[in-house]
N, C-alpha and C positions, 0 to 999 in steps of 0.2 A: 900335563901335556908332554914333558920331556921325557919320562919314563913310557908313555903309551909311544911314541915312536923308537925308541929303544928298544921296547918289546917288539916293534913289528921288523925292526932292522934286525933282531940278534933272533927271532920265532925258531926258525932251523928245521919245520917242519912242524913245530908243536903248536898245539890246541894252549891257549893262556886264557886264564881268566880273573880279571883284578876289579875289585873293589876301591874305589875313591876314597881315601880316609881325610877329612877336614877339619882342620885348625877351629877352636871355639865353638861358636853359637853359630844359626842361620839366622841371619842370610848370610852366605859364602862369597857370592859372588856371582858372574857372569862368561859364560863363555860365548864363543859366535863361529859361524862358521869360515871356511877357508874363506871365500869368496863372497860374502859378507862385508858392505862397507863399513871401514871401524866408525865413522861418523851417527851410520843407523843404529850401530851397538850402545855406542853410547849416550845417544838418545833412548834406546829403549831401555835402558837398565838405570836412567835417570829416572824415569817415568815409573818404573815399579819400585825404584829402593829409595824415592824422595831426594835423591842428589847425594846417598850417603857415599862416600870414597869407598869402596870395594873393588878388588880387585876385578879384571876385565882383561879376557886373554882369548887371543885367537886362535881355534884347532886346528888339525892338522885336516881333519877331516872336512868335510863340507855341513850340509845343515843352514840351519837358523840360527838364533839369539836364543839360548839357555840358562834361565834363570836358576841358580843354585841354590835355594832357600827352602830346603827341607828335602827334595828328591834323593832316589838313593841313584848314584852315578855309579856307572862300571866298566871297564871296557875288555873288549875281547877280540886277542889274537888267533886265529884260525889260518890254517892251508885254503887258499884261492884257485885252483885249478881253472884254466881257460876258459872250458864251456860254463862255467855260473856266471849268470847276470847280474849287477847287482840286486835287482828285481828279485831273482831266484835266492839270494843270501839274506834277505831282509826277509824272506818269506819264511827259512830255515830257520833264524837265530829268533824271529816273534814265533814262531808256533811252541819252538823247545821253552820258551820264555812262556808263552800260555798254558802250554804241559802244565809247566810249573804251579803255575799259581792256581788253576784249577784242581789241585792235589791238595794244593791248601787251603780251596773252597771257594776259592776267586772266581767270577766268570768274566771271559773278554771275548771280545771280536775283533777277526782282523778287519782292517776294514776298507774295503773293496773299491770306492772310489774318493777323489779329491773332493773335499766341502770347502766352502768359503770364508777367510781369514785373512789377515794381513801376513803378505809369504817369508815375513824375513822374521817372524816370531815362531818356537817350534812346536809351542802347546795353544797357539791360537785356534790351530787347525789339525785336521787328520788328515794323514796322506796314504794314499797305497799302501798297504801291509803296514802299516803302524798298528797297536794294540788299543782297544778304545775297550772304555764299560759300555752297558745294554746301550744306556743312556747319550750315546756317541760323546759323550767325554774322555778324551784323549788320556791315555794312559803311558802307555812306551813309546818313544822313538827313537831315532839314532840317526849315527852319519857312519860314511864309510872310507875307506883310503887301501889302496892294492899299490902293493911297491913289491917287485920280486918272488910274484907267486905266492905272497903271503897278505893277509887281510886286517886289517883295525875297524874293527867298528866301537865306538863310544854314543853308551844309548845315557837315557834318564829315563825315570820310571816313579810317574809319581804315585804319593802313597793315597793322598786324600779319597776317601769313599773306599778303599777297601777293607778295610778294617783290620789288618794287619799290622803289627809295628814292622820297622825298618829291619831286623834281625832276620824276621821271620821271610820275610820278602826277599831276600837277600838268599837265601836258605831252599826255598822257591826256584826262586830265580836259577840258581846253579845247581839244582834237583833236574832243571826240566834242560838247562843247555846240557848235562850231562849226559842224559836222558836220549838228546836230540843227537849228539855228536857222539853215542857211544863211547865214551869215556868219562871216567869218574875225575872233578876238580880236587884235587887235594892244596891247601893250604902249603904254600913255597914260597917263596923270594924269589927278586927277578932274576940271581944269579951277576955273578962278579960282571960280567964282560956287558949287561945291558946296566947296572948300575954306572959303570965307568962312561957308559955312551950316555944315560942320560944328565948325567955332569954336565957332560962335555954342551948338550941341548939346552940345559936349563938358564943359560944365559939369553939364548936366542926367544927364548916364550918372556922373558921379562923387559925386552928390548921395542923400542916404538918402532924399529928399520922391521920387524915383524907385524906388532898390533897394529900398526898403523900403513900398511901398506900400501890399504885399498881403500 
C-alpha cells in the first residue's frame, strides 16, 4: 500500500504499472477499502480464513473487502485529466485488461449493471464495468484514488475458470493496458525518490490510528 501511494505522489506524468509481489504461501491476507469499517473487515476475513492471524490493511483506494488467497494483485498509476469520470477510467483500464486476455483466449464481459451481493465484499458481486466470465462470475475489479491530476487504481483479477496460470495473466494483463494506453510496460523500479516516500508511508499502513479508523 505504501509504495502504490508513492507512486501516485512521485507518477510526474507517467503511465506505471506494478505487480503485487507476496511473501510465502496463499493465503496473503486481506485488504478493505478506504471507507470500509475495519470492524466489517475483520469479520469478513475471519469468516473466510477461519480466524487465521493474517495480515489485514486498509487501502488508499475505496472498494470492498479483498481477499488475497491466490488472485494476481496489481496496481496502476496513470495521468487523470479533468473531463474522465471515474465511470469512464474503469471503463478504459477493464476493456485494455479484456484486450488482454482475449489475446490469450480468455473471454469476458463488461458488465453493464449492478447484481445482488453483500456490498462491503468485492467478489460477492459485479458492479458496472467490472470484468465478469460468460457465466456472470466475477472476474476483475478495482478501486480508485485521484490526488493531483494523477490516478491509482488497485484491481485483483482472479484466476479460477480461466485456465491460465498467474504468469501468463499477468503478461495479458499488461499486453492489453499497453495496448489501451499506447505505451509499452517495460519492467523498472519505482525510482529513488518514490522508494524514499514509501518508507516514509509504510509505518502509517501498519499503524491501528490507520486500520482502524472507521
Amino acid at each position: 500500500m505504501a509504495m502504490d501511494e508513492a507512486l501516485l505522489e512521485n507518477a510526474g506524468g507517467r503511465r506505471l504499472l506494478r505487480r503485487f509481489r507476496w511473501a510465502g504461501s496463499p493465503p496473503y491476507g486481506t485488504t478493505f477499502g478506504y471507507f470500509v469499517p475495519a470492524a466489517a473487515a475483520e469479520a469478513a476475513a475471519r469468516a473466510r480464513f477461519g480466524g487465521r492471524d493474517l495480515p489485514l490493511v486498509r487501502r488508499p483506494t475505496g472498494g470492498g473487502v479483498v481477499f488475497h488467497d491466490g488472485d494476481l494483485t496489481f496496481s496502476f498509476v496513470f495521468p487523470w485529466p479533468r473531463p474522465l469520470t471515474p465511470k469512464m477510467v474503469y471503463r478504459s483500464i477493464h476493456q485494455g485488461v479484456q484486450a488482454g486476455l482475449r489475446g490469450a483466449g480468455v473471454r469476458t464481459t463488461l458488465w453493464p449493471e449492478a447484481a445482488f451481493g453483500t456490498a462491503s465484499l468485492c467478489f460477492s458481486r459485479c458492479e458496472p464495468m467490472d470484468l465478469a466470465r460468460e457465466d456472470g462470475t466475477k472476474v476483475l475489479g478495482g478501486a480508485l484514488r485521484k490526488r493531483r491530476g494523477a490516478g491509482l487504481y488497485q484491481g485483483s483479477l482472479r484466476p479460477e475458470g480461466l485456465g491460465l496460470a498467474l504468469e501468463r495473466l499477468w503478461r495479458a494483463l499488461a499486453e492489453g493496458l499497453s495496448l489501451q494506453s499506447r505505451e509499452v510496460f517495460l519492467p523498472a523500479g519505482p525510482g529513488p525518490e518514490a522508494e524514499a516516500s514509501a518508507r516514509q508511508l509504510a509505518s502509517r499502513y501498519r499503524s491501528d490510528d490507520w486500520n482502524r479508523k472507521r
